[in-house]
VOPAGU-2260 file (C-alpha; in pm, 1 decimal, decimal comma):
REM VOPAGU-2260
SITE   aa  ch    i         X         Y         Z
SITE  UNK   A    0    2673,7   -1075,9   -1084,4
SITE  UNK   A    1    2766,2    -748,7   -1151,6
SITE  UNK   A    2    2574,4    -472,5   -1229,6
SITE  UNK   A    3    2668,9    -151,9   -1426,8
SITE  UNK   A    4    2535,8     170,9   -1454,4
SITE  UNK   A    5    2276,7      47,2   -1726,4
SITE  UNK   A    6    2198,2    -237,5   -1523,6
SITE  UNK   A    7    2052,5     -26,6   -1242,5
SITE  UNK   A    8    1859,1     218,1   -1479,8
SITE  UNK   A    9    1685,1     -91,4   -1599,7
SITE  UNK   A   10    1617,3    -195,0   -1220,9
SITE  UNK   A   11    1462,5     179,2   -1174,2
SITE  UNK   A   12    1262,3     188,3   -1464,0
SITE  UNK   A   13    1100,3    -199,7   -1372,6
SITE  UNK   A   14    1088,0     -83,4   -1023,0
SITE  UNK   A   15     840,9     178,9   -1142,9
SITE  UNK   A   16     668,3     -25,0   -1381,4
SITE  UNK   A   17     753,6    -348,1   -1419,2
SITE  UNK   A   18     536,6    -437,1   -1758,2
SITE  UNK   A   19     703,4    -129,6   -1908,5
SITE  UNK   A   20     807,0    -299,5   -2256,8
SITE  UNK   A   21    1189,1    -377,0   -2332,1
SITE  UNK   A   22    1143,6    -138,7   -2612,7
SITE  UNK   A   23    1063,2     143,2   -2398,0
SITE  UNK   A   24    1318,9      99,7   -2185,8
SITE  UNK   A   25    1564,1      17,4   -2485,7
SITE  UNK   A   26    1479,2     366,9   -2630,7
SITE  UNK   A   27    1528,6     579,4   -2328,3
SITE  UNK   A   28    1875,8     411,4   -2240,7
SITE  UNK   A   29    1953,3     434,3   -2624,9
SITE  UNK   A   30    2012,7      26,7   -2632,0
SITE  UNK   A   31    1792,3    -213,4   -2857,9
SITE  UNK   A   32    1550,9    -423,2   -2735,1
SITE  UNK   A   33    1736,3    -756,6   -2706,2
SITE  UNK   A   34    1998,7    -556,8   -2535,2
SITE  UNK   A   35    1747,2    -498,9   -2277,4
SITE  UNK   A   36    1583,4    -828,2   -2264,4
SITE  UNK   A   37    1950,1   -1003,5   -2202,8
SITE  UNK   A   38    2041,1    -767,1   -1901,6
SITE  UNK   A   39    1697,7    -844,9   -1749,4
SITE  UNK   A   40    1724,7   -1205,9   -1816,5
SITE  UNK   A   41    2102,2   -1166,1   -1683,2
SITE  UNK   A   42    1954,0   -1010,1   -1357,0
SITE  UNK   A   43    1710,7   -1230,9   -1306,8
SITE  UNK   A   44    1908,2   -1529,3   -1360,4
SITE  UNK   A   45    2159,3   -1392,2   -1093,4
SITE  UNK   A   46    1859,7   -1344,6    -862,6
SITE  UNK   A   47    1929,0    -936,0    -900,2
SITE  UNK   A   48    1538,6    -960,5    -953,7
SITE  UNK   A   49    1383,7   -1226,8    -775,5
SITE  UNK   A   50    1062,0   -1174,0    -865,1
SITE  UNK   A   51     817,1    -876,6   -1063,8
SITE  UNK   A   52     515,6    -812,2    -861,4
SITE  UNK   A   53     178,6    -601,1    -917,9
SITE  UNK   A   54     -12,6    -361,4    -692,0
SITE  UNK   A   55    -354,6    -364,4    -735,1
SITE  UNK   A   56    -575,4     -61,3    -798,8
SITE  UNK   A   57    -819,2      84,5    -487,2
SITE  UNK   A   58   -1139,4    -159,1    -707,4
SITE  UNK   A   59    -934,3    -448,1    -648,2
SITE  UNK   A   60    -903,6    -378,3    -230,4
SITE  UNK   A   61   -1112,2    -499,2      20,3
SITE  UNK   A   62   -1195,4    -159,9     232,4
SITE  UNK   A   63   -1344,9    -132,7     610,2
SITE  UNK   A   64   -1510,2     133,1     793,3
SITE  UNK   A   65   -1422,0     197,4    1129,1
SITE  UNK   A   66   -1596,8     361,5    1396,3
SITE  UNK   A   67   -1406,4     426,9    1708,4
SITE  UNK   A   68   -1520,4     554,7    2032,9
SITE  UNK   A   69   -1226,5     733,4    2248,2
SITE  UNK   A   70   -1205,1     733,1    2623,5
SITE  UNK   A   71   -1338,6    1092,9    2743,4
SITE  UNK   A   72   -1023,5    1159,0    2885,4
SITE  UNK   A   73    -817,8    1133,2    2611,8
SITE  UNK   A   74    -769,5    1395,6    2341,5
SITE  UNK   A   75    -979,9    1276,4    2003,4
SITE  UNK   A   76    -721,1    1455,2    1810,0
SITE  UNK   A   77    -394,3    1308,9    1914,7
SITE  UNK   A   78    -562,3     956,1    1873,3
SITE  UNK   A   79    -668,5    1067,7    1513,7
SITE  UNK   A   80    -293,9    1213,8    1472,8
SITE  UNK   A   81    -224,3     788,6    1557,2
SITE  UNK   A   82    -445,0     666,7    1321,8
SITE  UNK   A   83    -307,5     866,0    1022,1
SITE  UNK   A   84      -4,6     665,4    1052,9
SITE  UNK   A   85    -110,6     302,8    1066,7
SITE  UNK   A   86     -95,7      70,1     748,6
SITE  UNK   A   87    -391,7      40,9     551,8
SITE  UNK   A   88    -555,8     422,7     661,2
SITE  UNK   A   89    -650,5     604,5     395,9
SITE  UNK   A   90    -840,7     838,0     569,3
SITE  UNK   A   91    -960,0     967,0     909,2
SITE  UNK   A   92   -1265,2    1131,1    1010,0
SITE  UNK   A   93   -1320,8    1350,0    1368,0
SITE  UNK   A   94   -1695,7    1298,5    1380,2
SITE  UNK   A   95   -1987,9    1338,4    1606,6
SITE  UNK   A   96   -2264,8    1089,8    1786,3
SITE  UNK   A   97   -2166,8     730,5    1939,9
SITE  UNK   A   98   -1873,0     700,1    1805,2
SITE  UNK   A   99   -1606,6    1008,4    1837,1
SITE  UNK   A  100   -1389,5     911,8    1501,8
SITE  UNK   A  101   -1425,6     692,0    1181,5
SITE  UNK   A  102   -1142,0     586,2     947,4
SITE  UNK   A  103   -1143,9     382,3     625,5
SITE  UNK   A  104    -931,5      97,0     590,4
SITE  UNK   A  105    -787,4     -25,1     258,2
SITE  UNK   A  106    -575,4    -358,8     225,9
SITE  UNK   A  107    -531,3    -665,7     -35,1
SITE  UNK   A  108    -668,4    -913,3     194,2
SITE  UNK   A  109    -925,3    -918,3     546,5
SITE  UNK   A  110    -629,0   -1072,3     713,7
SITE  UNK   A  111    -481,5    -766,3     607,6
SITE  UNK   A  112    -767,0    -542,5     718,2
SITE  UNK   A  113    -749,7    -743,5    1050,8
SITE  UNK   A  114    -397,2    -663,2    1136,4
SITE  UNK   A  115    -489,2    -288,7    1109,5
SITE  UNK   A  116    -766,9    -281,8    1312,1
SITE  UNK   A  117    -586,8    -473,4    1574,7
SITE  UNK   A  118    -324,8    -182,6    1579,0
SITE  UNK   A  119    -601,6      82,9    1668,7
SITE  UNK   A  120    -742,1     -47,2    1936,2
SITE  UNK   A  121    -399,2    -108,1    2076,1
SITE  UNK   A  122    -403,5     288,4    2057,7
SITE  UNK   A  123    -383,3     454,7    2393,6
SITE  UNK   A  124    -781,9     614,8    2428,0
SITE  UNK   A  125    -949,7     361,3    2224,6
SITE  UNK   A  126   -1205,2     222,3    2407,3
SITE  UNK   A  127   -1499,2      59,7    2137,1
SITE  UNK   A  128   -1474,2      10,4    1770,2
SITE  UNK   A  129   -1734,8    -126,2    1526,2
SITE  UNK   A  130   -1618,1    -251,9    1179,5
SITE  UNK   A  131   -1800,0    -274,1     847,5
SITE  UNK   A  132   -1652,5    -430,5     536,7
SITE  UNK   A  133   -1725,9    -200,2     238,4
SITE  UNK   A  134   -1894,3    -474,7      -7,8
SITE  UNK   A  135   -1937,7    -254,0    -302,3
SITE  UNK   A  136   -1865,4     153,2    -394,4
SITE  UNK   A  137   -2174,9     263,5    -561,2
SITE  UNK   A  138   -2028,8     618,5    -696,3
């Protein structure tokens, strides 16, 4: 199918917010709301759009805690520096006592959570972990 101008406004504004209302979107590209609704129905029927998703909200995650020990030969902070980058961190922690860092996880699913974890401790240094699922945030 082809797609004008409009077309891919429409695309940008769903991609942003797909339950923003055909109204909305009809009154920032000046075009009615049927107008709307036919080029989405259009795009969607060409399989432009295959398919409007949601992202859940941090409540709706399931979140880990994970302490890692690093091997005393390795630098704590370029293993950190690792961790920053791997799906699912949301944050990292240097700390001190067993363990030499702790991270929190965030992800849809455990299978999700899973696949992160098994990154780190492919990390060069990593040496122990211990992981606790985060059953409920209390403040």
């Amino acid at each position: 199918m082809y797609k004008d101008k409009v077309d891919e406004k429409i695309i940008d504004y769903l991609k942003e917010n797909s339950r923003e209302s055909f109204v909305d979107i009809g009154k920032k590209l000046k075009l009615s709301e049927s107008a709307v609704r036919r080029r989405v129905k259009n795009l969607v029927d060409s399989q432009t759009i295959k398919k409007f998703t949601l992202e859940l909200g941090e409540e709706n995650a399931t979140s880990a805690i994970v302490l890692v020990s690093v091997d005393s030969a390795t630098d704590t902070s370029k293993v950190s520096i690792k961790l920053t980058k791997l799906e699912g961190v949301k944050t990292v922690y240097e700390i001190t006592g067993q363990y030499d860092i702790t991270t929190i996880i965030s992800a849809a699913t455990i299978t999700e959570i899973n696949s992160s974890i098994d990154a780190l401790r492919k990390i060069p240094g990593v040496v122990d972990t211990n992981t606790v699922i985060i059953l409920k945030k209390v403040i």
